[in-house]
N, C-alpha and C positions, 0 to 999 in steps of 0.2 A: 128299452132293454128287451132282447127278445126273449122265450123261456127258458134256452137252452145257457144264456148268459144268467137267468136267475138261477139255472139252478145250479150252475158252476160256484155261482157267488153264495147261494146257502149251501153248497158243498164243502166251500170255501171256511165258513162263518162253523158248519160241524166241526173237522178238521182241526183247526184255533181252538174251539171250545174243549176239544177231546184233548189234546196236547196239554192244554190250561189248566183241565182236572187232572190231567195226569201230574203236574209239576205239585199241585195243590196239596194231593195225597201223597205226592214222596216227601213233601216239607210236614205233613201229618206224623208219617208213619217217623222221621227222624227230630221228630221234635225234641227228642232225649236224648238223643245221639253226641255225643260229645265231639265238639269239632266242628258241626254240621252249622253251614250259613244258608238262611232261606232263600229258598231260587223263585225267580218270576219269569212267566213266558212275555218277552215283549212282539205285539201284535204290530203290524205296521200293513196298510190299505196295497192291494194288488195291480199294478198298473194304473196307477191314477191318471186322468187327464190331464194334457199340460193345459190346455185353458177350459173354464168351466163355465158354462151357459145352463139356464134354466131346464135344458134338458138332459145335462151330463149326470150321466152315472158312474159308483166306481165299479172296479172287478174284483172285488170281494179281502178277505183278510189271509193275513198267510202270519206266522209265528218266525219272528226274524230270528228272534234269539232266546235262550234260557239263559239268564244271568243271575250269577250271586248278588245279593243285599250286603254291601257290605262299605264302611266305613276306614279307610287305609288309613289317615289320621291318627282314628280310634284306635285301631290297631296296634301302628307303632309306637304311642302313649300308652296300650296295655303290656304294649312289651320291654318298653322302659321301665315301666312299672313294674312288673313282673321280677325284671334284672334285680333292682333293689329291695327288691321284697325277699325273694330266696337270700340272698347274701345277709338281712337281717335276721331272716328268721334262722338259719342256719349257727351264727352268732351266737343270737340268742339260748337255741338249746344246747347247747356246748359250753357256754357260759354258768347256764342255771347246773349242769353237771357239775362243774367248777365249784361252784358254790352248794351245791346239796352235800359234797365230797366233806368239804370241809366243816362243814356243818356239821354232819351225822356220819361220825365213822363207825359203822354197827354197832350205834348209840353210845359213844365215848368220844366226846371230842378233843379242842388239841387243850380247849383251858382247864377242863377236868383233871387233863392227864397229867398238865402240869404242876397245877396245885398238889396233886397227889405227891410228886416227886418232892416238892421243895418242905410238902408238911412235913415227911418222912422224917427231912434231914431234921426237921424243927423238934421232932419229938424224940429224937437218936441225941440230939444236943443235951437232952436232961436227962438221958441215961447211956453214956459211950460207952455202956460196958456189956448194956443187955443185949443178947444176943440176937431178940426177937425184934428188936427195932431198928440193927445191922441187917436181919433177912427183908425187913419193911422196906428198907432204904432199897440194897439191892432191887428186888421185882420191883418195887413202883420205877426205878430205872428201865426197869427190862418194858414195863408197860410202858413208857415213856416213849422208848425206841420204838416199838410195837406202834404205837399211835404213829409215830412221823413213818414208818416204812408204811401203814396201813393209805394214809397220805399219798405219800409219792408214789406208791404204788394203784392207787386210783386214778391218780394223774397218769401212768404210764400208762393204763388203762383206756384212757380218754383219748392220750395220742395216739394211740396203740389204732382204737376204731376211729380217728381222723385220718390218718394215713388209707386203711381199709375204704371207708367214704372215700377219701378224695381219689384211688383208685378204682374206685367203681363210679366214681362221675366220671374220670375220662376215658372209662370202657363205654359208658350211656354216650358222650360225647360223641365217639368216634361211629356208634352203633346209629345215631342219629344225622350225623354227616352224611353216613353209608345210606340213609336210606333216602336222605332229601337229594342224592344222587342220581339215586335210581328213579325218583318221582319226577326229578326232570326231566331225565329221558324219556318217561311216560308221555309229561306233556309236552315236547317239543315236537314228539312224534305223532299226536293227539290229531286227528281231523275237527269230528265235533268239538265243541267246549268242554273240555275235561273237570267239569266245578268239582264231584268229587275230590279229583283230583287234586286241586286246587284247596278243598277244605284239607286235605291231607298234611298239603304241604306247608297250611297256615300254621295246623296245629304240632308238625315239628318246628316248625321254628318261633313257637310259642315257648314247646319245649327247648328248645336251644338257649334262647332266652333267658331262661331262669339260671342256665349255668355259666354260662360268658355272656360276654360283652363283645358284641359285634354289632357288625352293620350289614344289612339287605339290600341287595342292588338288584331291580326286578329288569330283567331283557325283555324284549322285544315280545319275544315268542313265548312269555308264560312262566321261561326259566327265575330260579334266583340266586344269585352268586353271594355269599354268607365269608366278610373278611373282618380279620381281629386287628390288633395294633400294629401287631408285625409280619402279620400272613393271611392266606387264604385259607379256610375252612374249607369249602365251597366250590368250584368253578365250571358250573355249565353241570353237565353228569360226571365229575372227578371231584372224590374227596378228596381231604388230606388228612391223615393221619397226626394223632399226640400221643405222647407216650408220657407215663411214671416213672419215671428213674431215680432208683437210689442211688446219694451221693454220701462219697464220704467229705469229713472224718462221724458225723449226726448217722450217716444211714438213712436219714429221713427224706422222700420218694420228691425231683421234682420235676415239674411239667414242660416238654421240651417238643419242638417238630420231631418229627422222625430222624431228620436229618440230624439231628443232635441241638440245634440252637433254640435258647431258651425260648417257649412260649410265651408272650405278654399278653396279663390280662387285667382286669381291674374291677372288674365285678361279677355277678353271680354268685353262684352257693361257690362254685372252685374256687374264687379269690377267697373268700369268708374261710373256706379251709385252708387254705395257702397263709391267709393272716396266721389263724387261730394255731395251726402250725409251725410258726416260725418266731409272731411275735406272743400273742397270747398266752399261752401255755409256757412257753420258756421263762417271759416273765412272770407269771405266778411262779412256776419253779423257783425264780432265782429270791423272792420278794419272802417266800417263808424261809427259806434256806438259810438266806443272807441274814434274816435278826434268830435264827433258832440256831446258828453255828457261834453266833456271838456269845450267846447262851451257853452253849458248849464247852467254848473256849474258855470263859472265865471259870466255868465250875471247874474243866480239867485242872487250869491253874491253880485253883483254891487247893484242891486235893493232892495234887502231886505235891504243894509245897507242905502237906501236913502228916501227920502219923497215926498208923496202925496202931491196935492193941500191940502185935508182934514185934513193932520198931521196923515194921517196911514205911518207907518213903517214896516218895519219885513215881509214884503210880497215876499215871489218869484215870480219871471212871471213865468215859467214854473213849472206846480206842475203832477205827474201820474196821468193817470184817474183811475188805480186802485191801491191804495195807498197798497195794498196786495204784489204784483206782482212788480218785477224788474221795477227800473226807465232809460228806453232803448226806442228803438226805438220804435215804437209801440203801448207805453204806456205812451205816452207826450203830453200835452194840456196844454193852454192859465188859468195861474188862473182866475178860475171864478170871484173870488172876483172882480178882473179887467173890470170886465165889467161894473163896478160903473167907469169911466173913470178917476175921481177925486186921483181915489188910484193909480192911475202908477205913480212912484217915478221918479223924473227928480231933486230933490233936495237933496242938501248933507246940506246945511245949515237951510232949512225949511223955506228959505224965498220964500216969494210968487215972482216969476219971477225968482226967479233960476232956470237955466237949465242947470248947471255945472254936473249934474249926469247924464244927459241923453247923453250927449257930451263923457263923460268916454265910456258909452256904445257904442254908436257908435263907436268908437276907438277900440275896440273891435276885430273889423274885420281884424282892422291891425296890431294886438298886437300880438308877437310869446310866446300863450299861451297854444299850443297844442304840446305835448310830442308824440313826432312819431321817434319810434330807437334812443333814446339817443338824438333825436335834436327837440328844440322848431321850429316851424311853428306857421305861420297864418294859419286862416279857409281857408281863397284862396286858399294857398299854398297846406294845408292838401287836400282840393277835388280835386285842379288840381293832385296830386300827387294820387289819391285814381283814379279816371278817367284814369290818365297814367297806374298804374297797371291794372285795369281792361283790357284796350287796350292789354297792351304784354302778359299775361295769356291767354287773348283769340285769339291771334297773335301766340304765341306759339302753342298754339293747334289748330290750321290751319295749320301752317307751318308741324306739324308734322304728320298731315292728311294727306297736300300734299304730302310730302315724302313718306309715308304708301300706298298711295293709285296710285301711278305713280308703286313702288315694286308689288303690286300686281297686275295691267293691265299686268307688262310684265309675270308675273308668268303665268296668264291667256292666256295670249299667245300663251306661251311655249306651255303651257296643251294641250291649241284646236287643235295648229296644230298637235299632239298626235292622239286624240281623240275626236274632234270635226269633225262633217261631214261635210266632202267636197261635194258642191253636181256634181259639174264637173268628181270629180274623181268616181263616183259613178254612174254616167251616163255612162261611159270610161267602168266600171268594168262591166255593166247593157250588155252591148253593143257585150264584151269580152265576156263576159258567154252565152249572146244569141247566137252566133256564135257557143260558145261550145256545146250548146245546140241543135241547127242546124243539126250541121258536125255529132252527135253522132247520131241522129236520121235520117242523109241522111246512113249511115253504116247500122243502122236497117235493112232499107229499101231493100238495096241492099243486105244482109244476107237474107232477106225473102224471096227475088226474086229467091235469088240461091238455098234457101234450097225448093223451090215450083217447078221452073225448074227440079232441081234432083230429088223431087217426082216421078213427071210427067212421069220423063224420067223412073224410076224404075218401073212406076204402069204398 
């Protein structure tokens, strides 16, 4: 080898080593970078010989490429993962709403309230004539009603910021299509290795992930085309658009192409609010509704068939406030008429000092007059039982959070130690390159010294 081939070759050997600390320190500086996969420079030998004898040398190192550390496997396992992990946890805290609601209605719940009502009547039965045990009866009705609208009205609440959510996920949706669009244009147009890039575009459709359920088709060039059940999110540098629309006769918003045809999805946090919206919530609505209208029903009936102090009959206690509109939760009030205190029915006979009808009603509470799966129940029974469900629905979707969410810590694992930076081994690597760096540049040195000596010596 002659000098000017050594010193090409530790020109060569600087060069690589300067590159190498350079990648070393970008994987330093973003070691906390969210999104960021560690990059390595790969070295590969400069013109090698095709056949090699005792006396072949090479021509020095050259840095082929800078590549991300990364595990694609991993990857699409963290983003499966990811899919049903948002779609539980999502559930879950929408569920624990559900159930804190019913639970604690600014500290009055529904068996308090009802007890209250039915003592009333119990203590109006041994005295039909006092007037302060007619005004007892009345309010603990009004409070009664007050609890179930306090109810339904959390619940609208609930759906209220589920509609809200599931409209700003498909604004994020569309905001993230838009821009994994735009990144592939980046990299298609990309000379160098765009890893950046690349980390960019891992960590929206990381994010995408968590909200639908798609699939990744990686091209040729870098790009990735991102398609659902029934369409394309994705294709090349063109998104496509979803849209919220409200539909009637509900009003409630649902997810459709632009073009109008329904979106199909089946996981993510958007399906989880698409459930919780459609089936979740409506059946809790329907599940208190349906044994506290029971309830209703029979006490109107007790009352209308009994008598006032005044000789009024035919009165329900509970009449809608808007006689238009479903008589449910939401829509139920104390008859007015009632507030003449004389008109609450406590007599079946019309004698004044009967209170044989108000005595039925109370009884009431412990009567299995409530039809729940083929089997009569009391109101007790029906709320403890409505309370229980609530409990294991949103016990189940905890439980299956925790499971979900224990599978993706370890996926995550898996990945980083992949492709998460070390910063120990990168100091190690920082260290190792410096040295190469060094030793190439003490060769220099000594190549200039010999090739200025032989100058010297020829001038």
């Amino acid at each position: 080898m002659s000098l000017y081939s050594s010193l090409y070759t530790s020109y060569s050997g600087v060069s690589a080593s300067q590159t190498s600390l350079t990648v070393a320190t970008n994987n330093m500086t973003n070691a906390s970078t969210r999104g960021y996969t560690r990059q390595q420079a790969i070295h590969t030998s400069i013109n090698p010989p095709s056949s090699y004898t005792i006396t072949s040398t090479g021509g020095g190192v050259r840095v082929q490429d800078v590549r991300r550390i990364t595990d694609q496997f991993l990857r699409e396992s963290c983003r499966d993962s990811y899919n049903e992990l948002s779609y539980f946890e999502t559930e879950k805290n929408y569920l624990y709403e559900v159930e804190t609601a019913f639970g604690d209605l600014y500290g009055y719940n529904m068996q308090t309230s009802t007890d209250e009502f039915f003592n009333a009547w119990e203590e109006l039965s041994k005295s039909p004539s006092d007037q302060a045990a007619r005004a007892l009866v009345f309010e603990s009705g009004v409070s009664f009603c007050d609890t179930l609208d306090q109810y339904g009205n959390q619940l609208d609440a609930i759906e209220d910021s589920l509609v809200l959510d599931l409209e700003n996920t498909v604004l994020t949706i569309n905001s993230l299509t838009s821009q994994l669009a735009n990144v592939n244009a980046q990299i298609a147009s990309s000379l160098d290795p765009p890893n950046e890039l690349l980390d960019f575009q891992d960590m929206l459709l990381d994010d995408l992930s968590k909200m639908v359920s798609c699939t990744f088709t990686y091209q040729h060039d870098g790009t990735v085309d991102v398609t659902t059940a029934n369409g394309m999110l994705v294709g090349g540098n063109t998104a496509h658009e979803i849209i919220a629309s409200s539909k009637p006769p509900s009003g409630l918003p649902e997810v459709e192409w632009s073009n109008g045809q329904p979106f199909q999805n089946e996981g993510g946090s958007l399906a989880a609010l698409n459930d919780l919206l459609y089936n979740s919530i409506p059946e809790t609505k329907s599940v208190i509704n349906n044994g506290m209208m029971q309830m209703i029903e029979k006490v109107n009936m007790l009352h209308a068939s009994g008598t006032g102090l005044d000789g009024s009959t035919g009165l329900d206690f509970f009449v809608p406030i808007h006689p238009n509109e479903p008589f449910e939760i939401g829509n139920i009030q104390v008859n007015h008429e009632l507030e003449d205190l004389n008109k609450i029915a406590t007599s079946i006979s019309g004698e004044l000092g009967d209170g044989t009808l108000a005595g039925e009603i109370s009884l009431v509470q412990n009567a299995a007059i409530i039809t729940s799966e083929d089997e009569d129940v009391t109101i007790d029974q029906y709320i403890a039982a409505y309370t229980q469900w609530l409990g294991i629905i949103s016990s189940e979707a905890q439980f299956q959070y925790d499971n979900q969410q224990t599978l993706s810590l370890q996926l995550e694992t898996q990945l980083d130690a992949v492709s998460a930076v070390s910063v120990d081994e990168e100091m190690a690597n920082m260290m190792m390159f410096q040295q190469a760096y060094n030793a190439n540049i003490n060769v220099m040195n000594t190549v200039d010294e010999l090739l200025e000596n032989l100058i010297r010596e020829l001038g």
